[in-house]
N, C-alpha and C positions, 0 to 999 in steps of 0.2 A: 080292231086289234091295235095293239101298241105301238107307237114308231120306234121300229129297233134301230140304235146307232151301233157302229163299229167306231168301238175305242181304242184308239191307235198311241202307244205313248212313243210310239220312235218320230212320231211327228206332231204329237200335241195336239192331236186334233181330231176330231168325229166327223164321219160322214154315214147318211142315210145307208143302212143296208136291205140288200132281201134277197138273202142266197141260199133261204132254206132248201130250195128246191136242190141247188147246188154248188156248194160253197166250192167255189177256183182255189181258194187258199187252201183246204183242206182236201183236194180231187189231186192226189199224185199221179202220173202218170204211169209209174213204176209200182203204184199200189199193188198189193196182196190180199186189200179185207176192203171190202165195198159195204160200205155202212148204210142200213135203210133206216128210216123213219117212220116206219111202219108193222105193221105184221105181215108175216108172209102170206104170200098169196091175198093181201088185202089190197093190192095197187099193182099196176103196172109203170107206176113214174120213176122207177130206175133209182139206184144209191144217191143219197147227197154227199158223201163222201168217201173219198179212194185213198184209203192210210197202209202204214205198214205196221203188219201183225206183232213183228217183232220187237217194236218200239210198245206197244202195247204191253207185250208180257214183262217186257226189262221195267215199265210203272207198275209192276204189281197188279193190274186190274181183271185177274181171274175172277171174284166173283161176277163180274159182268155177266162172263161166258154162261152162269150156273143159274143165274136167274131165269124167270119163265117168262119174261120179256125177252129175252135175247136169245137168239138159233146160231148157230153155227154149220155149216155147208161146207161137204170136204170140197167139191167142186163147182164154179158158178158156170152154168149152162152157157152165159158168155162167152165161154173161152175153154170150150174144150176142143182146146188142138194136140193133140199127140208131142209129148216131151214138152210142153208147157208148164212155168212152175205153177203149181196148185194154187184157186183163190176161192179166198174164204169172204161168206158174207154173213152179215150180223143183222140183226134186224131187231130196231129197240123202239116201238111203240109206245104212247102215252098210255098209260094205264085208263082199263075199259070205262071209269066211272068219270073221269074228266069230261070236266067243260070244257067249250070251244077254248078261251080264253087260257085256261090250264093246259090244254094240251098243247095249245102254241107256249107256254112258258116251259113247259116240260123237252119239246123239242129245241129249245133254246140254249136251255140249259145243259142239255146231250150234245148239241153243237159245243158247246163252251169245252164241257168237258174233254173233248176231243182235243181243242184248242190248247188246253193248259198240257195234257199227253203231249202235243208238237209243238208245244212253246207259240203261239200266235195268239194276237191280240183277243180279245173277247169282244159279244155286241151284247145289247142288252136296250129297253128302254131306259132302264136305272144302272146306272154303274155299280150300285151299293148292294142293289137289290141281286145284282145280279151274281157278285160276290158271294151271297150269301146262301144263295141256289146250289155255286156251281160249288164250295165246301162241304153242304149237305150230299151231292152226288157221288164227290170224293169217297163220301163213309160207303155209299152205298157199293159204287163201282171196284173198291181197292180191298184190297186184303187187308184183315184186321192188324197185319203186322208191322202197318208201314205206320207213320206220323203224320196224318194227313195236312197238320196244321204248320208243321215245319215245313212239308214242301207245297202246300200253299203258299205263302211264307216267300221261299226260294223263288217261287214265280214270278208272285208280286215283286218282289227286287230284280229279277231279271228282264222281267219284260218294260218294267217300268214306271207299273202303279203304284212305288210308293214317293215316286218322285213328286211334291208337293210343292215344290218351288214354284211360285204364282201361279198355280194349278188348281183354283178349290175343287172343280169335277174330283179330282182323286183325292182332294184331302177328306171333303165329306161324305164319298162314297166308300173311303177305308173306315170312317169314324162308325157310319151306318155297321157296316160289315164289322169293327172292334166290337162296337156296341152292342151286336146281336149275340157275339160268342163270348163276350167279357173277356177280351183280351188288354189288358192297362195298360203293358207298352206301348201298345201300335196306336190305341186310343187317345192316349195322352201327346205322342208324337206328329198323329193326323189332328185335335184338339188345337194343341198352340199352333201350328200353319194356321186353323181357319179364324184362329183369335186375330192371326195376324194380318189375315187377309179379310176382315169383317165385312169391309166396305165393298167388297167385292161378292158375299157370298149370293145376296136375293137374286143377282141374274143367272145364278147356278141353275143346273137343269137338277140337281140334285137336290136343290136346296129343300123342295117340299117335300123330299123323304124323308130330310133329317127330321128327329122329334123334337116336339113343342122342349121336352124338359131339354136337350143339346143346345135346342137354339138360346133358350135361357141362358146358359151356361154359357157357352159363347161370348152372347152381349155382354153379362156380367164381367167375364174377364177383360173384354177389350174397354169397358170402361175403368174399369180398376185399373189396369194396365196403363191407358192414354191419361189416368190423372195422375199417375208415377210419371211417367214421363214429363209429361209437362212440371212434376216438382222437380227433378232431377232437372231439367232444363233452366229454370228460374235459377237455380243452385247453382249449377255450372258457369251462368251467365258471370258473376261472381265473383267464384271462388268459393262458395258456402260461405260468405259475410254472416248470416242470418245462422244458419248449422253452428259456427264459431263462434258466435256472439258472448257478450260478457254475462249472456243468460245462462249462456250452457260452458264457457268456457273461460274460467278465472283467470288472468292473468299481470302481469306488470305492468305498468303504461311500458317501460320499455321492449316486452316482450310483445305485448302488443302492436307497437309499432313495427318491430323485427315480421310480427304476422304477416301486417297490410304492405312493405317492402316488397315480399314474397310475393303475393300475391300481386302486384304491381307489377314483379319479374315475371310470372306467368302469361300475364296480363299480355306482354308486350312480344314474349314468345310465340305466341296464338296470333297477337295481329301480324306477325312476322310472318311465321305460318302460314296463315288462312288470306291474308291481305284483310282482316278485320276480324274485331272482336268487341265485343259480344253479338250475337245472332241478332240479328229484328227481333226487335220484342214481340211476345207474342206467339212466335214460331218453335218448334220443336227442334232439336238438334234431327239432323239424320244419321242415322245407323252408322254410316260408314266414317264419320267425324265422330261418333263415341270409341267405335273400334280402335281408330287410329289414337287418339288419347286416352285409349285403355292400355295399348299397347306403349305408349310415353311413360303413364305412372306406373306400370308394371314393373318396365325399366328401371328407374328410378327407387320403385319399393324395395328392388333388387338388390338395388345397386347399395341400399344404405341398412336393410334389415338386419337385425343381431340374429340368426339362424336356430341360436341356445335358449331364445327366449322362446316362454311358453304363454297359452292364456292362465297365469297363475301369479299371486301378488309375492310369491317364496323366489319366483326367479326375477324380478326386479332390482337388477343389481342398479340402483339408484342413491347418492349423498342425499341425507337428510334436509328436508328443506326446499329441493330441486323441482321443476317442475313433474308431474304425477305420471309419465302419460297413459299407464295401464291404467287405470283409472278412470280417463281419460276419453279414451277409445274402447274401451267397454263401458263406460256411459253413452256414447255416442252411437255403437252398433244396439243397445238395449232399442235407445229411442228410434232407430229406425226398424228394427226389429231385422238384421244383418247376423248372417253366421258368424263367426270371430274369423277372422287371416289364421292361420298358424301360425306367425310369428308377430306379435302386435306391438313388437320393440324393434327402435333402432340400434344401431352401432352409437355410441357415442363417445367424441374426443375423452381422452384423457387428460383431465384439466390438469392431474399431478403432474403427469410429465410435462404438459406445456410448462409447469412453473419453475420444475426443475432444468429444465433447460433455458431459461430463462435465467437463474441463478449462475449456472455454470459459466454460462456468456456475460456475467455482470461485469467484471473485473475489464476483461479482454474489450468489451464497449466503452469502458472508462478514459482507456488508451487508446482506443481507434475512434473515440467521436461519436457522437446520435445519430450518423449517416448508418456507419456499420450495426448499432445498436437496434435501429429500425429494423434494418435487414434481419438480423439475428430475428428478430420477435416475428417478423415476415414467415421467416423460416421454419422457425417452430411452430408457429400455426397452421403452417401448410401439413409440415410432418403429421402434429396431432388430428388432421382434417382426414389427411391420405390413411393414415393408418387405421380408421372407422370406417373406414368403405370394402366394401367387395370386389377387388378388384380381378379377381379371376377367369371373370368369362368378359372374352373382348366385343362381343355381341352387347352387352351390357355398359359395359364401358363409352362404347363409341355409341349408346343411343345420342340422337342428336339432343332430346330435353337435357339428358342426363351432362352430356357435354357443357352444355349451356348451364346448366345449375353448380358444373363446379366451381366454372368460373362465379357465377354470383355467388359463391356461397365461401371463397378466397377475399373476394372481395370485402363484403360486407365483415368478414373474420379483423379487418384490419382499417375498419372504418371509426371514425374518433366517436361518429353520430351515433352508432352503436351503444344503449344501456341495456346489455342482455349477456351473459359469459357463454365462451365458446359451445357449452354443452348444452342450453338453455336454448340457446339460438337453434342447434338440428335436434330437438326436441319438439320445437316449437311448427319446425319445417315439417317433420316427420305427422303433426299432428292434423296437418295440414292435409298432404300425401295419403295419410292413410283414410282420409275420409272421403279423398274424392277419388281414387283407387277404390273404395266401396261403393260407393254409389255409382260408378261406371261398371262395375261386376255387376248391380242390380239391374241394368238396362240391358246389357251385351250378353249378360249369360240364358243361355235355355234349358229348361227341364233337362236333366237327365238321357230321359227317354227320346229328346228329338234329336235324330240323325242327321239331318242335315241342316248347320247352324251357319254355315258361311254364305250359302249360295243366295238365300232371302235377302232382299235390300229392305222388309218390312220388320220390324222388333216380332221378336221371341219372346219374350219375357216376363209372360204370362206366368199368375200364380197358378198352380197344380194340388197346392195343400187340401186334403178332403177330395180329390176326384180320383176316377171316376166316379158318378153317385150312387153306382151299387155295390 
């Protein structure tokens, strides 16, 4: 027979069982209803398990009692002492026409059963398989009224099988288990863990239940997956030099320059940061370094987006002439094939007013000198800079990139080297921002369907488009 483990998720770990004869974890001492694994009168080996009855009827599991496997005894000959409470015993034999083989699955599966009624671990040889046992017995043992599937469901998150965090045993043995009842949430949520844990699945003790077409699937994604990443990595290394390029991205020799500036400024923020920039070639960013610089240009996206803009060329409130950047950025998300941001515009200065306050101070600089007049034009570039930003939420404000980009972006507003106008130049930033703000959402974000996305230190971000395959 099978080597049955007991799957323990409060300690992550299996150990050899063999308590059919008489399961300690399921034997109360206070028990009511002594469970046999047999038929009556066909053994003298005593209950393997001592539950209470009342727990039993509060899960709904009256048809149990009605089936012609199972007996019910107002009193067990054990314990007829005078004023003792009543105990009842059940006795639920494998069906006559089983094999050896089956009827040890069937008694396993009647232990499980029990298991999931008092909330304790399950054993099985296969975790998946055995999953998929103890749902079928669910139909069988429970009243047609209940949802068997939701509080399956309930179990699984309570006890701790759906916890997949460096776990394949329970990612692939939920997948087995989705698989068989065609469940797409759960599937797709145990899925991406095992995409993400590939390299770990073959020493699975599950791994050879999974099917030939899963494990397909699987591989497929984690190499589709590991060759995003490794471009998203090259890219990053960067700045998207290559993404931006004058192949895909027209621009001034001086807005151009303004780019590589920028990029320069990042540059040196990241070595600041990290004590070095760019990664070893060759090497993958790690998860928790995208996270971290998802959560900078998030900031930053924040910090500079027009909120009123839409993915539409009608709300481009843009001077003629200026650079495109809807245009721009929806060229950019096409070629990687990127959902659009909801807002794919920034805030931008108001050149009229910088000019007009520029005029108003002409006079008044005349008579105080090019010291005050500097100032004055200092001034007003700051105003028109401040007044394109969001400054609202101080969380946003005080991100430390964000900080740091005001400052560079004060600066460079008031630099002679400068051939770009003030609008030109955070159009140019912005075009920047939002590309590598998308391709950091292509690596950080998870399906939908997976539940837990912080805890894995391995990528998520597996494609799901077309699964599951039925």
């Amino acid at each position: 027979l099978a080597n049955v483990r007991r799957w323990d998720p409060r300690t992550r770990s299996t150990q050899s069982w063999d308590g059919l004869r008489r399961d300690y974890e399921l034997f109360h001492p206070t028990g009511d209803c002594l469970v046999h694994l047999y038929a009556k009168g066909h053994s003298r080996r005593g209950p393997s398990f001592s539950v209470h009855l009342k727990r039993i009827h509060e899960m709904r599991c009256g048809p149990m009692f009605t089936l012609c496997f199972a007996d019910e005894t107002p009193e067990s000959a054990a314990r007829q002492i005078p004023g003792a409470p009543k105990v009842y015993e059940i006795f639920i034999p494998a069906p006559q026409d089983a094999m050896r083989e089956d009827a040890f699955t069937w008694h396993i599966t009647t232990r499980n059963f029990f298991a999931f009624v008092f909330g304790k671990p399950l054993v099985g040889a296969h975790l998946g398989k055995a999953l998929v046992d103890l749902q079928e017995r669910l139909h069988v043992f429970r009243s047609e009224e209940v949802d068997n599937f939701a509080d399956m469901a309930a179990y699984l998150e309570k006890a701790g099988y759906l916890n997949f965090n460096h776990n394949p045993d329970y990612a692939l043995a939920v997948l087995y288990y989705a698989d068989h009842y065609k469940l797409r949430d759960l599937w797709i949520d145990a899925f991406a863990h095992s995409v993400g844990m590939n390299d770990k699945l073959s020493a699975s003790s599950e791994y050879e239940s999974t099917s030939r077409v899963n494990r397909t699937l699987i591989t497929r994604a984690f190499l589709e997956m590991d060759l995003h990443l490794g471009r998203v990595s090259r890219s990053m290394s960067n700045f998207l030099e290559d993404e931006l390029s004058g192949s895909y991205l027209g621009l001034s020799t001086g807005a151009r320059a303004h780019l590589d500036r920028f990029r320069s400024f990042l540059h040196q923020y990241y070595v600041e940061k990290w004590g070095y920039w760019p990664p070893p070639k060759g090497s993958q960013l790690p998860k928790s370094l995208y996270k971290s610089m998802y959560f900078d240009f998030r900031a930053l996206y924040d910090f500079l987006v027009d909120t009123d803009s839409t993915d539409s060329m009608l709300s481009e409130r843009l001077p003629i002439g200026g650079i495109c950047v809807l245009q721009n950025v929806q060229a950019f998300d096409r070629r990687h094939k990127y959902a659009p941001l909801p807002h794919p515009l920034p805030l931008v200065p108001d050149a009229s007013a910088y000019v007009k306050a520029q005029s108003q101070r002409a006079l008044l600089s005349i008579a105080l000198g090019t010291k005050n007049s500097k100032n004055n034009r200092q001034f007003s570039t700051r105003s028109a800079l401040h007044a394109a930003t969001n400054t609202h939420d101080l969380a946003i404000v005080n991100a430390p990139l964000v900080k740091a980009y005001r400052q560079f972006e004060r600066e460079c507003a008031v630099r002679k080297e400068e051939k770009v106008s003030l609008a030109d130049a955070r159009k140019v930033r912005w075009l920047l921002i939002y590309s590598i703000l998308q391709m950091l959402i292509s690596v950080t974000r998870a399906p939908k369907e997976v539940r837990d996305t912080d805890g894995p230190d391995y990528p998520l971000c597996c494609l799901v488009a077309g699964l599951p395959p039925w």
